[in-house]
Each structure stands twice: as C-alpha cells, then as structure tokens.
N, CA, C and O atoms as a MOPAC input file, in Angstrom:
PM7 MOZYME 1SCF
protein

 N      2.12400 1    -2.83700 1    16.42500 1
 C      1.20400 1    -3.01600 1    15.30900 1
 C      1.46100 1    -4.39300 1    14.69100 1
 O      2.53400 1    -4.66000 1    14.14900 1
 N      0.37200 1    -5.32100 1    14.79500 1
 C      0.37900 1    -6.56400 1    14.38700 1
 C      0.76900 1    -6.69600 1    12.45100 1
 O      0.27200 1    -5.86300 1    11.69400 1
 N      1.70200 1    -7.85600 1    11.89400 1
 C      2.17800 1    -7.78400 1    10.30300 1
 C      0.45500 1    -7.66900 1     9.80400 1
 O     -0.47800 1    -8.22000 1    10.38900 1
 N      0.37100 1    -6.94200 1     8.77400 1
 C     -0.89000 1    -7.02500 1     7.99300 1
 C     -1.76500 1    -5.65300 1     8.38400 1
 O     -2.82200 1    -5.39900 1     7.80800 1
 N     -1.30800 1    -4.96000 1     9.23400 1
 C     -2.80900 1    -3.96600 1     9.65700 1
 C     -2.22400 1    -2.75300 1     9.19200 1
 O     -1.09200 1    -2.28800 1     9.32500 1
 N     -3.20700 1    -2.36300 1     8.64000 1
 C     -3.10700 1    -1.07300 1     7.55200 1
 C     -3.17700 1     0.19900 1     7.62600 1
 O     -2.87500 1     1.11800 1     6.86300 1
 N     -3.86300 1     0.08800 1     9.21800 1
 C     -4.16300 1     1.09000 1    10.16000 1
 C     -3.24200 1     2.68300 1    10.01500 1
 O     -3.76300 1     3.77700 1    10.23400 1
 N     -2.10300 1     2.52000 1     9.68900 1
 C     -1.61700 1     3.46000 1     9.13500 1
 C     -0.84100 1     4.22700 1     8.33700 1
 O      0.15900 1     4.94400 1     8.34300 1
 N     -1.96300 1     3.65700 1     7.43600 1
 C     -1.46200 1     4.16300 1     6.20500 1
 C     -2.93600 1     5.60400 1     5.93600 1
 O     -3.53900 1     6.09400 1     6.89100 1
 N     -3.11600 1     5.87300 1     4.92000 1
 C     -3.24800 1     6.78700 1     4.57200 1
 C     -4.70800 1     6.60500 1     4.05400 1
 O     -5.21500 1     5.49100 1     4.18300 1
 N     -5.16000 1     7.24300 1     3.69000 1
 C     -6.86700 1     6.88300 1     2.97100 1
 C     -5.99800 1     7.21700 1     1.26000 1
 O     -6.19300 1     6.37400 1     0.38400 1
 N     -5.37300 1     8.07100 1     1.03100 1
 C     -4.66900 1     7.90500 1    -0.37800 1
 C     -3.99300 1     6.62900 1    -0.96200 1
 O     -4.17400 1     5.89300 1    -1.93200 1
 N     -2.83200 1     6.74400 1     0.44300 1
 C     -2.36500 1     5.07000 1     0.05400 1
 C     -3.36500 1     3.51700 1    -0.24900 1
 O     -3.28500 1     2.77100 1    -1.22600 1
 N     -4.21400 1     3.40300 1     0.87700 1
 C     -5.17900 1     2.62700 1     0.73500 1
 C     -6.05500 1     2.43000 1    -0.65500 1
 O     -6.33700 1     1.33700 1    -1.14500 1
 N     -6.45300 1     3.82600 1    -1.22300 1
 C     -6.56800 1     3.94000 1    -2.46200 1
 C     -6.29100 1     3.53700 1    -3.67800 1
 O     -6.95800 1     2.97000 1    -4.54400 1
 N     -4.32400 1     4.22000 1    -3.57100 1
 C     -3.70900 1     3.51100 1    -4.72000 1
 C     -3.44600 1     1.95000 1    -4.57500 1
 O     -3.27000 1     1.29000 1    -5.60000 1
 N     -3.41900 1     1.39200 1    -3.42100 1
 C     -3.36700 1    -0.15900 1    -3.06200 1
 C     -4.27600 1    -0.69200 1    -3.33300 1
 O     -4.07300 1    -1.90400 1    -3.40900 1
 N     -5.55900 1    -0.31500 1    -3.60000 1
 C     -6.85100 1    -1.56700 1    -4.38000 1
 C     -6.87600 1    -1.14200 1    -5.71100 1
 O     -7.24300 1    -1.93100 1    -6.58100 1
 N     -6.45400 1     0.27200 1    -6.05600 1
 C     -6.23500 1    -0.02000 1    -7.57400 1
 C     -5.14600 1    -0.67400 1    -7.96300 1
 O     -5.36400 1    -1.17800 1    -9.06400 1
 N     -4.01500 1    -0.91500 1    -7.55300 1
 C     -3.29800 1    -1.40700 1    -8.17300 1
 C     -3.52300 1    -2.86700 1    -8.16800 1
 O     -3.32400 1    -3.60800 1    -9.13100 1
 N     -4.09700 1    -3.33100 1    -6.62200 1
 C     -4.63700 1    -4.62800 1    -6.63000 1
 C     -5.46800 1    -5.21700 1    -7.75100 1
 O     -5.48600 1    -6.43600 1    -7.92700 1
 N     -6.38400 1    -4.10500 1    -8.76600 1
 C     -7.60500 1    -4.63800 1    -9.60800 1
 C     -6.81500 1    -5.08400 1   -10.34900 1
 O     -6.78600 1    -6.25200 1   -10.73900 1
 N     -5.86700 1    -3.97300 1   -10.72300 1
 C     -4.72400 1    -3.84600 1   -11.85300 1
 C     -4.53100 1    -5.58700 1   -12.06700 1
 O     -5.07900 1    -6.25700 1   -12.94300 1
 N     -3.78200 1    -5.98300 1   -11.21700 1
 C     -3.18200 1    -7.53300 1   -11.10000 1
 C     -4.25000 1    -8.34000 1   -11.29400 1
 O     -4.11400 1    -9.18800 1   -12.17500 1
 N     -5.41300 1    -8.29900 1   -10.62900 1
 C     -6.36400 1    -9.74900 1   -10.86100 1
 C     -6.83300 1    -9.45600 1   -12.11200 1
 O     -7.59200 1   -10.36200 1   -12.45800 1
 N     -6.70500 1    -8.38000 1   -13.17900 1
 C     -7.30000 1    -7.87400 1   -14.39100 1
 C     -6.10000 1    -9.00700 1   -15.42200 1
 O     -6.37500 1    -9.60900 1   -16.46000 1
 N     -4.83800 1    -8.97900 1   -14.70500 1
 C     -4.08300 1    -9.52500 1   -15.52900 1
 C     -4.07100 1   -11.03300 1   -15.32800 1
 O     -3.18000 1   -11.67800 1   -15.88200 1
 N     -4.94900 1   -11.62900 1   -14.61000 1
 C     -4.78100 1   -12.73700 1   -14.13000 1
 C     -3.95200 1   -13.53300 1   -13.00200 1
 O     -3.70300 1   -14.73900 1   -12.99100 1
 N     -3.56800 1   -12.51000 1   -12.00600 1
 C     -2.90400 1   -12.41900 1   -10.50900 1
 C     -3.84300 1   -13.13800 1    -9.79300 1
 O     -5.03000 1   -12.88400 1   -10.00000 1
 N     -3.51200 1   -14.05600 1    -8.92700 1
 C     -4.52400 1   -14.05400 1    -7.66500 1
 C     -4.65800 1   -13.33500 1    -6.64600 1
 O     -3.74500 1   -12.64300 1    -6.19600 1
 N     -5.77300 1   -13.40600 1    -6.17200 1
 C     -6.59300 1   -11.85500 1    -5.52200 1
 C     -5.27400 1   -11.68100 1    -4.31800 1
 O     -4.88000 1   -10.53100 1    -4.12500 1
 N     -4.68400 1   -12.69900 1    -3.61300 1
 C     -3.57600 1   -13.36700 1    -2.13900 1
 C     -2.39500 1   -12.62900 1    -2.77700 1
 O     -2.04000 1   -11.69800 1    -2.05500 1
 N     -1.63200 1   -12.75000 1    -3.96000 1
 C     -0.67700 1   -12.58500 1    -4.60600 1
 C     -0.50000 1   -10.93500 1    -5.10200 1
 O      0.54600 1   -10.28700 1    -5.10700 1
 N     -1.75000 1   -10.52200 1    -5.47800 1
 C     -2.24400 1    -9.23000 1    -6.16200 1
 C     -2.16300 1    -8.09500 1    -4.97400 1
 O     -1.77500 1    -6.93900 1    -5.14500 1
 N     -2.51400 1    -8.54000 1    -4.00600 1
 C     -2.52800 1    -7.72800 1    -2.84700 1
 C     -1.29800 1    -7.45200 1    -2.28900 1
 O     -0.95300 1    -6.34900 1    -1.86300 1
 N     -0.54200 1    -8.60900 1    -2.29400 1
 C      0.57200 1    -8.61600 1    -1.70900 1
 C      1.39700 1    -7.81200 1    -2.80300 1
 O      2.17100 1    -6.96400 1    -2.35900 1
 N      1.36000 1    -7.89800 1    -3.52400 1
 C      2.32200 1    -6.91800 1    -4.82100 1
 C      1.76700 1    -5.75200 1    -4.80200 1
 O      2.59500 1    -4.88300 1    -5.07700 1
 N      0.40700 1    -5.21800 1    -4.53400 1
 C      0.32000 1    -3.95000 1    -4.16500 1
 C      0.39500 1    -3.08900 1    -3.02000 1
 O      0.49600 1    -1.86300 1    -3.07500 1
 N      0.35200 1    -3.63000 1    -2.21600 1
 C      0.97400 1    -3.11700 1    -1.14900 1
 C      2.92700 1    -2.87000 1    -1.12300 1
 O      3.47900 1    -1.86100 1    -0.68200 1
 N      3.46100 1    -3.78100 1    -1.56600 1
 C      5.02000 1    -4.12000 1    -2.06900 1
 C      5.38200 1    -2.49800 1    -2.56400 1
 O      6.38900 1    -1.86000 1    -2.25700 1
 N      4.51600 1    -2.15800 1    -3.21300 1
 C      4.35800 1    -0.87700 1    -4.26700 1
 C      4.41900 1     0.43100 1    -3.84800 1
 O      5.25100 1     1.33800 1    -3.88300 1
 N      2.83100 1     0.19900 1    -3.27300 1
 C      3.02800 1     1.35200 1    -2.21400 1
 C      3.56000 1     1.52900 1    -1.67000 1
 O      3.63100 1     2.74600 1    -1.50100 1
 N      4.92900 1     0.34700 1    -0.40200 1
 C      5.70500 1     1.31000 1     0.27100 1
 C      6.71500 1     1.57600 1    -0.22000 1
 O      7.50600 1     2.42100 1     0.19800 1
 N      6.87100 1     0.70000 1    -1.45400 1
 C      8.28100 1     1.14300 1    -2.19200 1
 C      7.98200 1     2.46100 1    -2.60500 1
 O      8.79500 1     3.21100 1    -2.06600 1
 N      6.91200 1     3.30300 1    -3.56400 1
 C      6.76500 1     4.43400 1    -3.51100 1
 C      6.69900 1     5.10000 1    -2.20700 1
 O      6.91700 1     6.31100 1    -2.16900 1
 N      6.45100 1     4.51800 1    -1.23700 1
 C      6.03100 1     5.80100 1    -0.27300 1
 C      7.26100 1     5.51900 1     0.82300 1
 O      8.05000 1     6.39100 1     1.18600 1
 N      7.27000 1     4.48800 1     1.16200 1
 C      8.11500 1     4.25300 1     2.31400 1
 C      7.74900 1     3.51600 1     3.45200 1
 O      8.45600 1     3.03400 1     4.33700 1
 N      6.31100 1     3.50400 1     3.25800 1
 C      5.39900 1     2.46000 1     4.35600 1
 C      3.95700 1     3.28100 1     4.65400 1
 O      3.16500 1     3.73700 1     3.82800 1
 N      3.89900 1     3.30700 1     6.02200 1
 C      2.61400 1     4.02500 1     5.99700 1
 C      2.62400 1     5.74400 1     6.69100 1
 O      3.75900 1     6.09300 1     7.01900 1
 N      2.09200 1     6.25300 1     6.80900 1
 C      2.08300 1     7.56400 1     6.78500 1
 C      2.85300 1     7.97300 1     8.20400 1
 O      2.73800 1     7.34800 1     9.25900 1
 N      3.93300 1     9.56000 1     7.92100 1
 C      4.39100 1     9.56700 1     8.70700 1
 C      4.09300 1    11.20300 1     9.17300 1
 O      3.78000 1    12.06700 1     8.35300 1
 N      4.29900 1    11.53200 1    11.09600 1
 C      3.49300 1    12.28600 1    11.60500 1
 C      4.95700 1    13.65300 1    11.61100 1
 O      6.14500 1    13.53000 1    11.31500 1
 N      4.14200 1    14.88900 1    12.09500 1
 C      5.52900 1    15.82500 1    12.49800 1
 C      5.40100 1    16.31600 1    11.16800 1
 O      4.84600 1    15.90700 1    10.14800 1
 N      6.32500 1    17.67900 1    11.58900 1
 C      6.40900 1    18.80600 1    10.60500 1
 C      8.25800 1    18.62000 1    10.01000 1
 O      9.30900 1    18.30800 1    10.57000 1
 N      7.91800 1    18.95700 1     8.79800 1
 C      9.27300 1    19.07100 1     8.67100 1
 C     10.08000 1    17.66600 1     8.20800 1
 O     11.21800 1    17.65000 1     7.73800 1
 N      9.50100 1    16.86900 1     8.37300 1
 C     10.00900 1    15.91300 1     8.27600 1
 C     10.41100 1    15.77600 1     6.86900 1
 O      9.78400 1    16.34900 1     5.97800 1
 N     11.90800 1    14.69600 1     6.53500 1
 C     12.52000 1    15.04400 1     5.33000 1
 C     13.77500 1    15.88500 1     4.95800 1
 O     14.29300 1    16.01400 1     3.84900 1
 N     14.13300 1    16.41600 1     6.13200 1
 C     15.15400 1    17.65900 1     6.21700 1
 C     16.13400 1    17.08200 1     6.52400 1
 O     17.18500 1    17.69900 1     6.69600 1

C-alpha cells in the first residue's frame, strides 16, 4: 500500500478525518497541514486503519 492511500481505513474513520480537518482550516490551518494533523489523530486514536479477524485485542 503506497504512503497516503486511505484505502483502509474505515468509512467512520474517514469521517472523523474531514471533520477534524474543517476543525483546523476553521482555525486558520492550511488545508496540506490540516489534513496531515488529522489524520495524525485518527491513528493515534485508532491505531491506523481498520483491522480484520475476530477477536482481535486479546
């Protein structure tokens, strides 16, 4: 999976990643910078992008 492709992440994650993106250019972030800090976010909350299998976590 090439750096940058989003491919798997989540339709939730993807979600919270353009809101948080508005979040930043609302504060005066640039759109390059804003993105990059929301994504930063999401995998720090999540861990990266979505992961497959049962159970997992144990």
């Amino acid at each position: 999976m090439p750096q940058g492709d989003k491919s798997s992440y989540t339709d939730k994650q993807k979600r919270q990643a353009e809101h948080i993106e508005e979040s930043y250019e609302k504060k005066g972030v640039s759109h390059d910078e804003a993105e990059k800090r929301a994504w930063a976010t999401v995998n720090k909350q999540d861990g990266g992008g979505k992961k497959s299998g049962s159970g997992r976590g144990k």
